[in-house]
PyMOL CGO cylinders between C-alpha atoms (Angstrom):
from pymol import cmd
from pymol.cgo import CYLINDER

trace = [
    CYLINDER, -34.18, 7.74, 29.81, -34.96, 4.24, 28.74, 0.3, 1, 1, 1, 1, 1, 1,
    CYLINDER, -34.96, 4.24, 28.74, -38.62, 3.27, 26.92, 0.3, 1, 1, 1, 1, 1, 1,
    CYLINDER, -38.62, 3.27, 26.92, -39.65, 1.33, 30.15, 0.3, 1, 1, 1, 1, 1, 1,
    CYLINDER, -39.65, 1.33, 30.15, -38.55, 4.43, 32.76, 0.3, 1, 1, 1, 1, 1, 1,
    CYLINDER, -38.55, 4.43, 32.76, -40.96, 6.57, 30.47, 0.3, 1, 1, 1, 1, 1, 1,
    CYLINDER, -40.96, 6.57, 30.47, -44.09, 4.29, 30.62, 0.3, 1, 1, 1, 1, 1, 1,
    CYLINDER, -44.09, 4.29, 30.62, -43.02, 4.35, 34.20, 0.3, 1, 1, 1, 1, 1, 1,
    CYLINDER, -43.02, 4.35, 34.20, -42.86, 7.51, 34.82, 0.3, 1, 1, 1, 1, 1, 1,
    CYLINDER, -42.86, 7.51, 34.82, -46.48, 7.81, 33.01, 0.3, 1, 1, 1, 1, 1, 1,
    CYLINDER, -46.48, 7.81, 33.01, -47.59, 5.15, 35.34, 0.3, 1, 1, 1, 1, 1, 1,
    CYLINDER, -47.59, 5.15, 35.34, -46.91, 7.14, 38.22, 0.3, 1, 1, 1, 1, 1, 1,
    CYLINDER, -46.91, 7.14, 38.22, -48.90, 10.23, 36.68, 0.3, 1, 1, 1, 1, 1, 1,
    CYLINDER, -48.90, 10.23, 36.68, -51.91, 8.45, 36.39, 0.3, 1, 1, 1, 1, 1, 1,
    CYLINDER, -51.91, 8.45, 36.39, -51.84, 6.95, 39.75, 0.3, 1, 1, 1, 1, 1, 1,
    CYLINDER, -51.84, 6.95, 39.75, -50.97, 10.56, 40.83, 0.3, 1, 1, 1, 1, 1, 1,
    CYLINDER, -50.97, 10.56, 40.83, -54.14, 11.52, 39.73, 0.3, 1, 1, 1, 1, 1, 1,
    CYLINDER, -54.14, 11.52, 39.73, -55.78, 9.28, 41.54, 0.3, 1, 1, 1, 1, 1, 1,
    CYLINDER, -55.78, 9.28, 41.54, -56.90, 9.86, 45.28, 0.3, 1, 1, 1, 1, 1, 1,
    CYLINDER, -56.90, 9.86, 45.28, -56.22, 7.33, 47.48, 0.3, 1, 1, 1, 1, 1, 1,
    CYLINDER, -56.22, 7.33, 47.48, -55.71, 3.37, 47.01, 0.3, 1, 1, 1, 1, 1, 1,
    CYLINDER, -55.71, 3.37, 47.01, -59.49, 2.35, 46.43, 0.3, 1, 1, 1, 1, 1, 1,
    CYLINDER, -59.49, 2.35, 46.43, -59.71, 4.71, 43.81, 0.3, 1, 1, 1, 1, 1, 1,
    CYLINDER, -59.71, 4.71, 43.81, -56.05, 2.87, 42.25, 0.3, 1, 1, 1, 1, 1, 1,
    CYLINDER, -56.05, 2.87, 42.25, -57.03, -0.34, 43.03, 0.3, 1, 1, 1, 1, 1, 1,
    CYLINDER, -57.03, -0.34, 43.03, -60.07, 0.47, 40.86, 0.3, 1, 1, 1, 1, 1, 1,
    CYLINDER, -60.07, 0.47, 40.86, -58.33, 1.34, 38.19, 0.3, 1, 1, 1, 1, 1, 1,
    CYLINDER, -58.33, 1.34, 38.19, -55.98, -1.80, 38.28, 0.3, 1, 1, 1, 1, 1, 1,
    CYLINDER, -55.98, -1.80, 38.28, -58.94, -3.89, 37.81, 0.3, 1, 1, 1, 1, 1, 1,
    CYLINDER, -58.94, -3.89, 37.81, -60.04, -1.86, 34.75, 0.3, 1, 1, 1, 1, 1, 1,
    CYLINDER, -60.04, -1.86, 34.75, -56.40, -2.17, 33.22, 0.3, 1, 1, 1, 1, 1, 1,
    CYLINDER, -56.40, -2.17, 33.22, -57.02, -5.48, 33.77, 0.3, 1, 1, 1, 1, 1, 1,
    CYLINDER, -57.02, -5.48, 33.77, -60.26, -5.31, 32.04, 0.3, 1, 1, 1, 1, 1, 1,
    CYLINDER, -60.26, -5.31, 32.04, -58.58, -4.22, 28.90, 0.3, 1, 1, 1, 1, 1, 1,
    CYLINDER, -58.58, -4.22, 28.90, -55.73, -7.85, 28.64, 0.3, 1, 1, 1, 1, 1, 1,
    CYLINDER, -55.73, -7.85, 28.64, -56.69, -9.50, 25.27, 0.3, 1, 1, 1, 1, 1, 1,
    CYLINDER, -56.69, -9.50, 25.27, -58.42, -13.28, 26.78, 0.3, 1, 1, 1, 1, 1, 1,
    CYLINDER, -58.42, -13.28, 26.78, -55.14, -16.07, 26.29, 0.3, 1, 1, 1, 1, 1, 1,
    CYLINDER, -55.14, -16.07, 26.29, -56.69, -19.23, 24.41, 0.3, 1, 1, 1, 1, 1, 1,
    CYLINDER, -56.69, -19.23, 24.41, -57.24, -22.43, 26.54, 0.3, 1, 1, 1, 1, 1, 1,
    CYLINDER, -57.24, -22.43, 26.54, -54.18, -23.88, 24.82, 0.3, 1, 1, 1, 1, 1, 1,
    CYLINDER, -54.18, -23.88, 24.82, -52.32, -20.61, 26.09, 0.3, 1, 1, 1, 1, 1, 1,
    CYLINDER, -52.32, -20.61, 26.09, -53.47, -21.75, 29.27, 0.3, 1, 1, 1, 1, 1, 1,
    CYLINDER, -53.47, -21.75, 29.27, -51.06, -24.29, 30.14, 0.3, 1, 1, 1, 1, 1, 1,
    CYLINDER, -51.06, -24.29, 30.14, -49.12, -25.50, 33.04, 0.3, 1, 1, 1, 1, 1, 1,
    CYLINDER, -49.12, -25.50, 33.04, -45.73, -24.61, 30.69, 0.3, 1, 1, 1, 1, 1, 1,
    CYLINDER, -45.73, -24.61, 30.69, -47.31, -20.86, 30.55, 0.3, 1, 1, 1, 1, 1, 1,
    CYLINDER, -47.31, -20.86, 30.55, -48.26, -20.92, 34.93, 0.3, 1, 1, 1, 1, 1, 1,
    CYLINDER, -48.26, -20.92, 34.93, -46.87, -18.45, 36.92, 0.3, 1, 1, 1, 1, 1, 1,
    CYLINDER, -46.87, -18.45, 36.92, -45.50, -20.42, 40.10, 0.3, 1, 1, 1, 1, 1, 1,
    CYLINDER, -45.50, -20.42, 40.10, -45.39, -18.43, 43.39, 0.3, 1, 1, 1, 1, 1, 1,
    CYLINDER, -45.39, -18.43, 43.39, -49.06, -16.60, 42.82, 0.3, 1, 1, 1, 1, 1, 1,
    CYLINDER, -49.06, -16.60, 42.82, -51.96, -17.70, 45.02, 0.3, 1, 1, 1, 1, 1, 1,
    CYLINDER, -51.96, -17.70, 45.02, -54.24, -16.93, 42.37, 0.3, 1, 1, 1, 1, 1, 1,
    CYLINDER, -54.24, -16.93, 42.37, -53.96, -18.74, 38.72, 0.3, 1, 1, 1, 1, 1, 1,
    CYLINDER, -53.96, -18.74, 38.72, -51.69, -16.71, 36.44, 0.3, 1, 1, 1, 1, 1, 1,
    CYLINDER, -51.69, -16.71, 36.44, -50.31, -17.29, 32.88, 0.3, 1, 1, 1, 1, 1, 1,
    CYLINDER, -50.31, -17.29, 32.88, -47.80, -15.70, 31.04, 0.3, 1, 1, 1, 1, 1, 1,
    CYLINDER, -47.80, -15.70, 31.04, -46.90, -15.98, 27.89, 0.3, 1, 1, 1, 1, 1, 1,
    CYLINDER, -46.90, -15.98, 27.89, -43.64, -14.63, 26.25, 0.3, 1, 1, 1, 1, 1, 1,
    CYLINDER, -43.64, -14.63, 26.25, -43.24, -13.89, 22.51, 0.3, 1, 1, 1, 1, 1, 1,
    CYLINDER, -43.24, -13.89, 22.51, -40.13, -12.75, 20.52, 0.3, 1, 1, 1, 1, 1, 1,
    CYLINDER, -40.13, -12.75, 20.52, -40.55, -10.36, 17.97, 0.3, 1, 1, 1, 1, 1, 1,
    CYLINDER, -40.55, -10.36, 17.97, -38.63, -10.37, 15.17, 0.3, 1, 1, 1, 1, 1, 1,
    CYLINDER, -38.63, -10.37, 15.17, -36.93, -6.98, 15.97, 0.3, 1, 1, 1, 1, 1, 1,
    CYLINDER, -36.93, -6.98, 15.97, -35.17, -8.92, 19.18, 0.3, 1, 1, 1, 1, 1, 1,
    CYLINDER, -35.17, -8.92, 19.18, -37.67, -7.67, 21.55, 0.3, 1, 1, 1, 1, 1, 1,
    CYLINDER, -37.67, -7.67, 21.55, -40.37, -9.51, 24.08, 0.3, 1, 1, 1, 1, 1, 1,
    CYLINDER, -40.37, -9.51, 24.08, -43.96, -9.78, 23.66, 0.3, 1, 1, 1, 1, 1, 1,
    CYLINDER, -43.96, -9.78, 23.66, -45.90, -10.29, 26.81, 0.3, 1, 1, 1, 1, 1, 1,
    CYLINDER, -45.90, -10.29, 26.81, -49.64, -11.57, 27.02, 0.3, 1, 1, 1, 1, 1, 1,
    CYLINDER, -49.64, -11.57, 27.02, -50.92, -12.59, 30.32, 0.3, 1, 1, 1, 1, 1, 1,
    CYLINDER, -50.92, -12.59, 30.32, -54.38, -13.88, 32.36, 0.3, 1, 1, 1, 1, 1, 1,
    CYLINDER, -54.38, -13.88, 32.36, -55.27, -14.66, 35.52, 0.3, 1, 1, 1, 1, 1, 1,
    CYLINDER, -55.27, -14.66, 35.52, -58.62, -15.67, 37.37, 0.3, 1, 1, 1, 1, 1, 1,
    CYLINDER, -58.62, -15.67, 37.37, -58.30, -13.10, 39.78, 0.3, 1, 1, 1, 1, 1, 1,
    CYLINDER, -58.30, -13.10, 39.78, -59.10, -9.18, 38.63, 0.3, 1, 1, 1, 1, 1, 1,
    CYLINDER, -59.10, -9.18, 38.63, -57.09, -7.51, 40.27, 0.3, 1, 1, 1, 1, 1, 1,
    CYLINDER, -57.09, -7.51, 40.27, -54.33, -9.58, 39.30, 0.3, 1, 1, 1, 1, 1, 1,
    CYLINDER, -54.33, -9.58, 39.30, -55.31, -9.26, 35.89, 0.3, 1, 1, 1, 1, 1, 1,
    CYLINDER, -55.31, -9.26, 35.89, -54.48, -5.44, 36.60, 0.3, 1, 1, 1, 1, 1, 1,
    CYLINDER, -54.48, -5.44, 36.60, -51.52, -5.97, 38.15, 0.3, 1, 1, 1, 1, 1, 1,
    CYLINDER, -51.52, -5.97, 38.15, -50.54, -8.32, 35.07, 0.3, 1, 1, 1, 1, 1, 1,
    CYLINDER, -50.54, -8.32, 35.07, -51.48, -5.47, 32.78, 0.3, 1, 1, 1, 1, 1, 1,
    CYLINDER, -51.48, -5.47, 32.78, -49.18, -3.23, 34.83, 0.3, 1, 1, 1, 1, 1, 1,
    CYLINDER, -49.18, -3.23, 34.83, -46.23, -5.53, 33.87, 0.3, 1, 1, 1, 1, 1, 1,
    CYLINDER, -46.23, -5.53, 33.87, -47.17, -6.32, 30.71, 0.3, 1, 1, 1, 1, 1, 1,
    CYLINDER, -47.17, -6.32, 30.71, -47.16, -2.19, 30.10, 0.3, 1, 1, 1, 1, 1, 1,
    CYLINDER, -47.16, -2.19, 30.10, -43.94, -1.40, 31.53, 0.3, 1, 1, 1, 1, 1, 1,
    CYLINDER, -43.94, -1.40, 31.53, -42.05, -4.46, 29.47, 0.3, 1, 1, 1, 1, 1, 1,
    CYLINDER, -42.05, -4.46, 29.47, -43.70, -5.83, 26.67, 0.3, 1, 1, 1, 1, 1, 1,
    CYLINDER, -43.70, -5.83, 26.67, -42.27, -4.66, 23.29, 0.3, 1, 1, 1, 1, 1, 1,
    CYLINDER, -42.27, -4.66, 23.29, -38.38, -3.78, 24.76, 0.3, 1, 1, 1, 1, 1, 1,
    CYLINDER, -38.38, -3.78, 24.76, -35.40, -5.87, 24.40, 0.3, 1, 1, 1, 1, 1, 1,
    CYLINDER, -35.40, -5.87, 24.40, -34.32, -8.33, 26.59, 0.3, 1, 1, 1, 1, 1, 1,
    CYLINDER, -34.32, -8.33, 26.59, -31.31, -6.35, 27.77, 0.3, 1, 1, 1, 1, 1, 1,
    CYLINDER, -31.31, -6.35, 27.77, -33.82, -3.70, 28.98, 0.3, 1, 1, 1, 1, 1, 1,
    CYLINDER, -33.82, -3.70, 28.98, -36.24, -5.57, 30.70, 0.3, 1, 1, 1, 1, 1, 1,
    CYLINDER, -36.24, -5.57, 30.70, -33.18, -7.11, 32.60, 0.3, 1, 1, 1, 1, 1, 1,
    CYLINDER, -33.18, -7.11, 32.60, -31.82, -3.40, 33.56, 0.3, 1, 1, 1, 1, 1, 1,
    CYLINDER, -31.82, -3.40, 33.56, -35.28, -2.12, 34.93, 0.3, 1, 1, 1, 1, 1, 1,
    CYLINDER, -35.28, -2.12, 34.93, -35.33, -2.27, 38.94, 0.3, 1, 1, 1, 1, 1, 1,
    CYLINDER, -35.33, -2.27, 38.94, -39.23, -3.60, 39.41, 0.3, 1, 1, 1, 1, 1, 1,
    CYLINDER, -39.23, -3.60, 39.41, -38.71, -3.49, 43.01, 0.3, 1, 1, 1, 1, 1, 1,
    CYLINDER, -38.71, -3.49, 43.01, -38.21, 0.56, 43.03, 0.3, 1, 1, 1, 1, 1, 1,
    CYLINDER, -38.21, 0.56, 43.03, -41.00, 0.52, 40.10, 0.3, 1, 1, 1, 1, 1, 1,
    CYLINDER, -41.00, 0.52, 40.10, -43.35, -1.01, 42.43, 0.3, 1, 1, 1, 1, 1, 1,
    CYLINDER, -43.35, -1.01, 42.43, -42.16, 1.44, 45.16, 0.3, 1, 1, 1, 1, 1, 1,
    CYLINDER, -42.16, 1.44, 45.16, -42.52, 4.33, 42.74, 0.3, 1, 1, 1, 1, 1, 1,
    CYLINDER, -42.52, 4.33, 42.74, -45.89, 3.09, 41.90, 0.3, 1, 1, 1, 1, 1, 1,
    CYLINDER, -45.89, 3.09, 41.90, -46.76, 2.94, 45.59, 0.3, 1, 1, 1, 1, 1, 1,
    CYLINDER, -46.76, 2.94, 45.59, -47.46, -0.75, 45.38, 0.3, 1, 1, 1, 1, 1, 1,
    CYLINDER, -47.46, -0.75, 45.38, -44.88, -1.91, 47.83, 0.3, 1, 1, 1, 1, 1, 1,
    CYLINDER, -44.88, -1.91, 47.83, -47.74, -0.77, 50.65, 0.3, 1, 1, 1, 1, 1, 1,
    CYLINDER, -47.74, -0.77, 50.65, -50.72, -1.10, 49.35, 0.3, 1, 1, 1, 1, 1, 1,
    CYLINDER, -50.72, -1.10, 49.35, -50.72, -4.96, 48.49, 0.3, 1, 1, 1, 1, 1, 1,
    CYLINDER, -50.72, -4.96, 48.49, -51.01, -7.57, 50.60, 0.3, 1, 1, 1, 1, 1, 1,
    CYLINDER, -51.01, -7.57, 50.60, -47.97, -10.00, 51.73, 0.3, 1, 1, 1, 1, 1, 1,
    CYLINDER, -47.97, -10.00, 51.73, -49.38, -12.79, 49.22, 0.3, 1, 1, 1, 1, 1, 1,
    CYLINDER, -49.38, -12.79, 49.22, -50.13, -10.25, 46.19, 0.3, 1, 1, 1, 1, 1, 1,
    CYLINDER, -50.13, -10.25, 46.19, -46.69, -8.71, 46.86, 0.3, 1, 1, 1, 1, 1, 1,
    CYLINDER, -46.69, -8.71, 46.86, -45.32, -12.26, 46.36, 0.3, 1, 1, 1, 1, 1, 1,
    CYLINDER, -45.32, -12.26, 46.36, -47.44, -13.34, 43.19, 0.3, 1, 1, 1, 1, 1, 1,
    CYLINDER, -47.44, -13.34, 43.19, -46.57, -9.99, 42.01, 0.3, 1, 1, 1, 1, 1, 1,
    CYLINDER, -46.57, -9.99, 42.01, -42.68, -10.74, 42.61, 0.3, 1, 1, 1, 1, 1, 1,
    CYLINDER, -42.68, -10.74, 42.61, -42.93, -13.89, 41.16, 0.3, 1, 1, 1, 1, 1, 1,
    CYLINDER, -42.93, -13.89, 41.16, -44.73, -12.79, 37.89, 0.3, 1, 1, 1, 1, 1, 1,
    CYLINDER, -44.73, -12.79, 37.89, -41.81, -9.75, 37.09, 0.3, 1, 1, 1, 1, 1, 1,
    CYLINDER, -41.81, -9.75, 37.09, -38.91, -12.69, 38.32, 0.3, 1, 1, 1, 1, 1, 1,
    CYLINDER, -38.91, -12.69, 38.32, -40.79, -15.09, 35.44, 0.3, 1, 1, 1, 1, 1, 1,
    CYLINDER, -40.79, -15.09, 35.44, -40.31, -11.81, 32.96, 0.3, 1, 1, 1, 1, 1, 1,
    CYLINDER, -40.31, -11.81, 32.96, -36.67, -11.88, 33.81, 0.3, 1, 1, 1, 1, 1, 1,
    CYLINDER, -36.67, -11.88, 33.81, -35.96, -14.93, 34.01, 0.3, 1, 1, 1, 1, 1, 1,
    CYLINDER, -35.96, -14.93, 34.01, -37.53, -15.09, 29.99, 0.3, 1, 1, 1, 1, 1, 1,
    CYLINDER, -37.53, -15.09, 29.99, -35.45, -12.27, 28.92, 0.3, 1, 1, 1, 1, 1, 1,
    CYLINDER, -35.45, -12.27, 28.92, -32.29, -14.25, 30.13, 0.3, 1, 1, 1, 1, 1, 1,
    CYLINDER, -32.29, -14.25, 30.13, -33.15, -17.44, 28.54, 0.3, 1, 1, 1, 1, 1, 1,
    CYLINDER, -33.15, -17.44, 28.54, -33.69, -15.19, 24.77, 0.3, 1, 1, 1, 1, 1, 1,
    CYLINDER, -33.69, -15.19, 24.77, -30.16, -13.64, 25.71, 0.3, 1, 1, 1, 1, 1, 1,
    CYLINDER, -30.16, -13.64, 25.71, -29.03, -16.75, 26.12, 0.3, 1, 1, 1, 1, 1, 1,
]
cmd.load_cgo(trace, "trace")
C-alpha cells in the first residue's frame, strides 16, 4: 500500500470516529488551525489557487530526496482545513505518487464528495488539480 493510501486510510479512521458532519466539519477547521502562517511574500498571485471562491495559496517545495513539500493558506477556515487535508495526504511523497493517488475516490472515501457544497467541491478540485499539475511540471 502506498505512503499516501495509509495516511488515507488514517484519515478515514478519524473521521470514523466522528459522528456526523458538524462534528467533521469541526475538526477540519481545527486541522486547519494547526497550517504553519505562509509569509506575505508567500502570498503571491504566482502561489493563488485559481478556481476557489475563497483566497487560497499554495506553495510547492522540492526536497532534495525528489519529493514535494506542500505549505498552504487561505482566508477562509474551513478551507484552511480542507488545505491541511491535502497537504496531509501528499506533502513529503514523490511526484510519481502524488500523480497515482485518485483524490476524487479519496474525497469519496473521506465522505467529502456530499458533504461540501458545489463551490467548496470546486475550490477543493481545483487545489488537488494545482498539486498535480506541480508534480508533473518536477517530472518534467
Amino acid at each position: 500500500m502506498a505512503a499516501i493510501d495509509a495516511e488515507l486510510q488514517d484519515l478515514a479512521a478519524e473521521f470514523d470516529l466522528l459522528g456526523d458532519w458538524e462534528e467533521r466539519y469541526r475538526y477540519v477547521i481545527d486541522l486547519g488551525r494547526d497550517l504553519a502562517p505562509l509569509t506575505d511574500a508567500e502570498r503571491s498571485d504566482a502561489n493563488k489557487v485559481r478556481g476557489c471562491a475563497s483566497q487560497v495559496w499554495l506553495v510547492t517545495e522540492p526536497q532534495g530526496d525528489g519529493t514535494l513539500r506542500f505549505r498552504g493558506d487561505s482566508d477562509a477556515h474551513i478551507v484552511r482545513g480542507l488545505i491541511a487535508i491535502l497537504l496531509r495526504l501528499y506533502s513529503g511523497h514523490p511526484p510519481a505518487e502524488i500523480l497515482a493517488f485518485d483524490i476524487k475516490a479519496a474525497f469519496d472515501t473521506l465522505g467529502l464528495s456530499g458533504a461540501l457544497s458545489a463551490q467548496r467541491s470546486n475550490g477543493l478540485a481545483a487545489m488537488a488539480t494545482r498539486i498535480r499539475k506541480d508534480a508533473e511540471r518536477v517530472l518534467g
